[in-house]
C-alpha positions as CSV (number, residue, x, y, z in Angstrom):
1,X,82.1,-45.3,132.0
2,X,85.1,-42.7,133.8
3,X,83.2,-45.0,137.1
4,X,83.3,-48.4,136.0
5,X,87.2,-47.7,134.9
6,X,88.3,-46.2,138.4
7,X,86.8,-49.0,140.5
8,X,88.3,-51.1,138.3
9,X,91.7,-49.4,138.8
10,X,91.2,-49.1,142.9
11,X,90.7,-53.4,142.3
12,X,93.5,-54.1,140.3
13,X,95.9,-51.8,142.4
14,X,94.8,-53.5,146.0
15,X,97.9,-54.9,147.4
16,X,96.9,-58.5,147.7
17,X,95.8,-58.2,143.8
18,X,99.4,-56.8,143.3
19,X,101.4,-59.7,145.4
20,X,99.3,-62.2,143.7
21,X,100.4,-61.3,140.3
22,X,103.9,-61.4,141.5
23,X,103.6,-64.9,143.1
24,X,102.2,-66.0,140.0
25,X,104.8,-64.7,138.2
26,X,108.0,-65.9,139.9
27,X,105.9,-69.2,140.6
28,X,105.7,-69.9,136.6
29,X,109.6,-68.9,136.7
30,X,110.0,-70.9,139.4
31,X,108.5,-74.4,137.8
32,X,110.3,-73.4,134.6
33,X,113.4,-73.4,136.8
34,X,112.1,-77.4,138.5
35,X,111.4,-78.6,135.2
36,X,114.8,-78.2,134.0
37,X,116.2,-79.5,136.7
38,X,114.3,-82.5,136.8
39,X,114.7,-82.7,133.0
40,X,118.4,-81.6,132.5
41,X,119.8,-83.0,135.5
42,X,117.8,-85.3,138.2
43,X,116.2,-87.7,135.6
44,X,119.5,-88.1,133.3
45,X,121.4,-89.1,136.4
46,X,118.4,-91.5,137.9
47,X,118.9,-93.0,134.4
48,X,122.6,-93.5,134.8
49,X,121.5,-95.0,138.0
50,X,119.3,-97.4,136.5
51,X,121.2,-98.2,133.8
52,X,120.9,-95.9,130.9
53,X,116.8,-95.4,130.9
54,X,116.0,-92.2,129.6
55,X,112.7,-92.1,131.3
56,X,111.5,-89.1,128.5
57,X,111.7,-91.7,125.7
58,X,109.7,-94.2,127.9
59,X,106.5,-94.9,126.1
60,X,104.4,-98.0,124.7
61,X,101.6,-97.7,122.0
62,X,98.3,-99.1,122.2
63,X,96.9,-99.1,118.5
64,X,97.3,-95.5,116.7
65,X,98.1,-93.7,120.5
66,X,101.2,-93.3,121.9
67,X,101.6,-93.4,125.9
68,X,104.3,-91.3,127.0
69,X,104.8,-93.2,130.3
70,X,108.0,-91.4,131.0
71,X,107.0,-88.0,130.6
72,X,104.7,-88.6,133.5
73,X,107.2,-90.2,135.5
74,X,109.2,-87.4,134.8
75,X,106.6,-84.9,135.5
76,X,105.7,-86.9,139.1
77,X,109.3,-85.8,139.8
78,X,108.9,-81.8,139.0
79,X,105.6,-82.0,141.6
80,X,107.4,-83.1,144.3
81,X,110.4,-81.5,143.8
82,X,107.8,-78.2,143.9
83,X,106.1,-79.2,146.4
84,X,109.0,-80.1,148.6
85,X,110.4,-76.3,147.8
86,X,106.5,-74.8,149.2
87,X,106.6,-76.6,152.0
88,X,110.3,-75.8,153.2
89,X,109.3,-72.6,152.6
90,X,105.8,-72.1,154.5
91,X,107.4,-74.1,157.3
92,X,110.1,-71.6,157.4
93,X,107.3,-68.6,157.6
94,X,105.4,-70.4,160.2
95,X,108.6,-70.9,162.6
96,X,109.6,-67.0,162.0
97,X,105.9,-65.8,162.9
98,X,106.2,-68.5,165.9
99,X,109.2,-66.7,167.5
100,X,107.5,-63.5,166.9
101,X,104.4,-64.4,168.6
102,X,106.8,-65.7,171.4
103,X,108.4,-62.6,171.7
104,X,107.1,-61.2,175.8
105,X,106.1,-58.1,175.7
106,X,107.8,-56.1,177.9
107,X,106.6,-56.0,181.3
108,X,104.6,-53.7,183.3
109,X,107.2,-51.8,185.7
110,X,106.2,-52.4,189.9
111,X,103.9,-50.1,191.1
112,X,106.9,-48.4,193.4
113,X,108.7,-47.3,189.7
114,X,105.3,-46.3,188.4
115,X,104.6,-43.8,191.7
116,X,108.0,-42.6,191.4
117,X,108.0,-42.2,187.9
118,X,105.0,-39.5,188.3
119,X,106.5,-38.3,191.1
120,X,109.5,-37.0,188.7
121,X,107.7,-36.0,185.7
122,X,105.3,-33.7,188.4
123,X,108.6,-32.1,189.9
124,X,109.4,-31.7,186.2
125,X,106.8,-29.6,185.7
């Protein structure tokens, strides 16, 4: 049993297990963040904009079910507000790791430096 717990302890405390926690946890406070923007503030001004539609009430029934139209609409909004945000983000990461990548590396001093660079460190000794 003492075996089954510490290989389950080396898994859970792998870094990538780790960071994945964290992105799922600041990526839940992160949509909480979108949805109340899209719910406090984009979609009450879109409604002035249209004229006064508060696009949460929107809805029609068909029989005893309700569809909440609006809601959706409103919901559309948060995912590409999100989804906006991940991809400003990942292109931001993929220009950094370009300018690394075009970083030279340094270059290979002439084969005169090299000599008298031996040269010295033999007179050193």
């Amino acid at each position: 049993m003492k075996g089954f717990f510490d290989e389950f302890k080396a898994f859970a405390m792998k870094g990538n297990v780790v960071d994945l926690a964290v992105g799922v946890i600041i990526g839940g406070a992160f949509g909480a963040i979108v949805t109340s923007l899209v719910g406090d503030i984009v979609m009450p001004l879109i409604g002035v904009a249209t004229g006064g539609v508060d696009f949460s009430g929107l809805s029609f029934k068909v029989e005893s079910a309700t569809v909440a139209y609006g809601k959706f609409i409103q919901a559309a909004f948060i995912f590409i507000i999100v989804a906006l945000s991940l991809f400003m983000v990942i292109k931001a990461m993929n220009t950094m790791k370009k300018k690394d990548e075009a970083a030279p590396a340094p270059a290979e001093p002439p084969a005169d430096i090299k000599l008298l660079t031996e040269i010295r460190d033999l007179l050193k000794k």
